[in-house]
N, C-alpha and C positions, 0 to 999 in steps of 0.2 A: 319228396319235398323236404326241405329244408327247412326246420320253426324253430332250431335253439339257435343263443347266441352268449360267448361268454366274453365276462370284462376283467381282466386282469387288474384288479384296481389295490395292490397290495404296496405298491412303489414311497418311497418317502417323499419324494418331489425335491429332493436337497438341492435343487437349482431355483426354487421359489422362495429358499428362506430369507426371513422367520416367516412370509407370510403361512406358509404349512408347517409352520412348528404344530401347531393346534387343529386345522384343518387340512382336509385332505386333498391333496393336488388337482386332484379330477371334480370336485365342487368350486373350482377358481372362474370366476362366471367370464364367459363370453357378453360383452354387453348386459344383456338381463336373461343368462340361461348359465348354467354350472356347464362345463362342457360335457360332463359323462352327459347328460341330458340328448346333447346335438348326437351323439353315439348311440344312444337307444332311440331317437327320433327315427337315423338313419336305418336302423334294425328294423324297426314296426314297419316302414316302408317299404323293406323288403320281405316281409310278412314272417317274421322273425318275431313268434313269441311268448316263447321260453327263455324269457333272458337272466344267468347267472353271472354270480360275482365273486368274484374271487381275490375277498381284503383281507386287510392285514387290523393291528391294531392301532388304534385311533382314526379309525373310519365308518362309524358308525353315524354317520351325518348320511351317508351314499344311503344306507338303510333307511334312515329319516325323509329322504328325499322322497322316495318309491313308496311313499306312505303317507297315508291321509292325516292331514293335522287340522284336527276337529278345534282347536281351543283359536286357531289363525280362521279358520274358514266360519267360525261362526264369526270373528269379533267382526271380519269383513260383508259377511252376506248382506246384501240389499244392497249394498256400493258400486261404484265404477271398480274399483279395486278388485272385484271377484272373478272378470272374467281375465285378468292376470294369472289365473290358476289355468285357465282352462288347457292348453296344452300339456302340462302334467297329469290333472287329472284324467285326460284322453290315455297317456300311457299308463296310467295305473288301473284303471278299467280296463285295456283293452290286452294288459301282456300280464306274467305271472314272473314273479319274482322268486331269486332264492340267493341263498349265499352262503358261502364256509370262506375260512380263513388257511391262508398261507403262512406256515407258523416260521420257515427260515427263508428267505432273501435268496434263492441260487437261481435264479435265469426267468425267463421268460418259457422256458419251456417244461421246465419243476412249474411253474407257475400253472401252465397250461393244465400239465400231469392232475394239480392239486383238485383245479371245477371236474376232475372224472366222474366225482359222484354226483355232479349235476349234469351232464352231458349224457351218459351212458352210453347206450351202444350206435349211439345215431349220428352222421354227420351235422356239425355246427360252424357255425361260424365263430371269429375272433374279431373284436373290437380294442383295441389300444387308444383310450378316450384323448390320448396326447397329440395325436393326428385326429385334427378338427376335418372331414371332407367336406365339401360344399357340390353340390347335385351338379350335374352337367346342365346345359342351357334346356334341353328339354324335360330340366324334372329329375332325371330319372339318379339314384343316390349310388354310392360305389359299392354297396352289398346288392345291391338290386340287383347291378350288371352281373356282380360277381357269381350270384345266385344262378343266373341263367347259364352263365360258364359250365357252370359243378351239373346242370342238370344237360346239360350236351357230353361231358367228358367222364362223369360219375368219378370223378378222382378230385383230391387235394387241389386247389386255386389260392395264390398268392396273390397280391397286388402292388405293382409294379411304378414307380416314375423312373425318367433319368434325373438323374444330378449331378453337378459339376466334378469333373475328375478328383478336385480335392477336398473333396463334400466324402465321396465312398467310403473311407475308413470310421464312418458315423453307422454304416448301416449294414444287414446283409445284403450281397452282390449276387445275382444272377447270372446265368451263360444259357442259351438256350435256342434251339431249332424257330429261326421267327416263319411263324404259320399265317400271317397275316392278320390286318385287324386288330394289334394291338396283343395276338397273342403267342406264347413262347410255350413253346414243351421245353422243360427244364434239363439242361445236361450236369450241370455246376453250379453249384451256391457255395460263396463263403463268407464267414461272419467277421464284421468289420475288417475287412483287409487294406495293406495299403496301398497307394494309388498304383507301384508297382504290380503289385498282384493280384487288381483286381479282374476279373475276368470282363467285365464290361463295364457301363454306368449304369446301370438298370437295378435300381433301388429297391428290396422289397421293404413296403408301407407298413403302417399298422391295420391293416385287414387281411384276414384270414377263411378261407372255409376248409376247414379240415375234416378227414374220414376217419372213421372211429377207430383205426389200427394205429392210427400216432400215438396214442397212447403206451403200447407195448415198442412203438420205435423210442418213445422217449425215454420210459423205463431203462432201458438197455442201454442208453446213450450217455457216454463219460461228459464227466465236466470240462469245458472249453476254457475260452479265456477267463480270465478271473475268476475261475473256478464255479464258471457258472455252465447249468444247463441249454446248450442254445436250442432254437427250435430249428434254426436253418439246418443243423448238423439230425435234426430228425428226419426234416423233411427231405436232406438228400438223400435219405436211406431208402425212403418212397418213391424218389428222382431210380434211384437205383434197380429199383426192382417191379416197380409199375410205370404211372405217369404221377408225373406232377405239372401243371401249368402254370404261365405267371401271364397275368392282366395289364395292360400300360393303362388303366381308367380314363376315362370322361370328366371334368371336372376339376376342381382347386382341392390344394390339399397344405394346411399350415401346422406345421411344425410347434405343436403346442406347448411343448417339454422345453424350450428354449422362453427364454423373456422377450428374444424380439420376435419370435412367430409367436408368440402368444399377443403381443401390441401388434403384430401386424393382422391378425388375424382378427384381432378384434376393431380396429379401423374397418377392414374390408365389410364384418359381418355389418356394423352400422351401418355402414354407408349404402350396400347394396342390398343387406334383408332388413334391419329392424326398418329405414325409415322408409323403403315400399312399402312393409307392413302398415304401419302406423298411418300412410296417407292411403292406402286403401281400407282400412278401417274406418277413418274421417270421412271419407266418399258415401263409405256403407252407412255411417250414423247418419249424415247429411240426407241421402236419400229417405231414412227411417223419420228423419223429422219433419220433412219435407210430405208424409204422407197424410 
């Protein structure tokens, strides 16, 4: 079984300035929720909970968050206001926390390397809080599925969309054996390539379940473009000499690292969770008063 889940959450956000001059990208709320939040919601749902963090510096707000603030919760207790906590407080009860710091900027896959000493020897999952997922129609969230993937195939699982041909050179690209159902044994991955050379449209997302030997792939693996570590160039190496899988998910997925998937994502989230929320909440008082 699967219980940890790491968050790369060391990134400067320099597409949200100044608003992250001071705060940290992944605390830029979704409506009324930081998005790392909708991230580790998605994780505890997939019964994911060991969740690390892996920031950088001026992010110690991410640390605040996962943490009880006694001077807020008392000025609020006895109010309507209090049960505003209550789904934070469910994750801070119910997962365990930890975090170290990424001390140089080189890829997403150094980045990975850096939570080792929170992950150890176990398969985990990855969360990139920048891709907001939104659950498929019946519930179920994109680690969930992905989870039951990794526990049929016991190897490395990617997650997958297409995107427009001139969309690919944003992301890493897949090539892969289609097995049905949405799922690919991986032959070929390359990282941001362009629309000529991409091997397909089949986007991998930001979610991840990895097997604890990425670790010694990434080690060994030279710096890519910009001098950075990628993690596609790890996990081809695992493509290479076992399996790797990619997931086409169930579900919405917005682009949160951009300004317009982040307004568009936060349109969506109002309109189709806070204010169901909010009128079934009103339904539930209404009946409470009614009794």
């Amino acid at each position: 079984m699967i219980k940890k889940c790491l968050f790369p959450v060391a990134g400067y956000g320099t597409r949200f300035l100044p608003a992250t001059k001071s705060m940290p990208k992944e605390m830029l709320p979704i409506v009324n929720k930081p998005l790392v939040q909708y991230g580790v919601e998605e994780a505890d749902q997939a019964g994911l909970s060991t969740i690390g963090f892996v920031t950088g510096r001026g992010k110690r707000a991410i640390a605040d968050h996962f943490d009880i603030s006694y001077e807020l919760e008392a000025e609020i207790k006895g109010s309507g206001k209090e049960s505003l906590l209550t789904s934070i407080r469910d994750l801070i009860e119910n997962n365990d926390f930890s975090f170290t710091r990424q001390n140089h900027m080189k890829g997403l896959g150094h980045a990975i390397l850096s939570g080792r000493n929170l992950m150890g020897d176990d398969p985990f999952a990855v969360v990139l809080a920048d891709d907001l997922c939104v659950a498929a129609e019946d519930g179920e969230g994109v680690l969930a599925q992905m989870v039951k993937i990794y526990e049929q195939f016991r190897c490395s699982v990617v997650a997958i969309q297409e995107v427009p041909a001139d969309q690919v050179h944003k992301y890493g690209v897949i090539a892969g054996e289609d097995m049905g159902n949405g799922l690919y044994r991986v032959t070929d991955m390359v990282e941001k390539p362009s629309q000529e050379d991409a091997p397909s449209n089949l986007a991998i997302i930001g979610r991840y379940i990895l097997t604890p030997d990425i670790f010694d792939k990434i080690e060994k693996t030279e710096p890519g473009k910009n001098g950075e570590v990628q993690i596609t160039d790890a996990l081809m190496k695992q493509a290479q000499e076992g399996c790797v899988m990619a997931y086409k998910f169930r579900g919405k997925r917005f682009d949160c690292g951009s300004i317009e998937g982040f307004v568009e994502a936060t349109n969506y989230v109002f309109e189709n969770v806070y204010l169901k929320d909010q009128a079934e909440q009103a339904e539930q008082d209404q009946k409470k008063g009614s009794k």
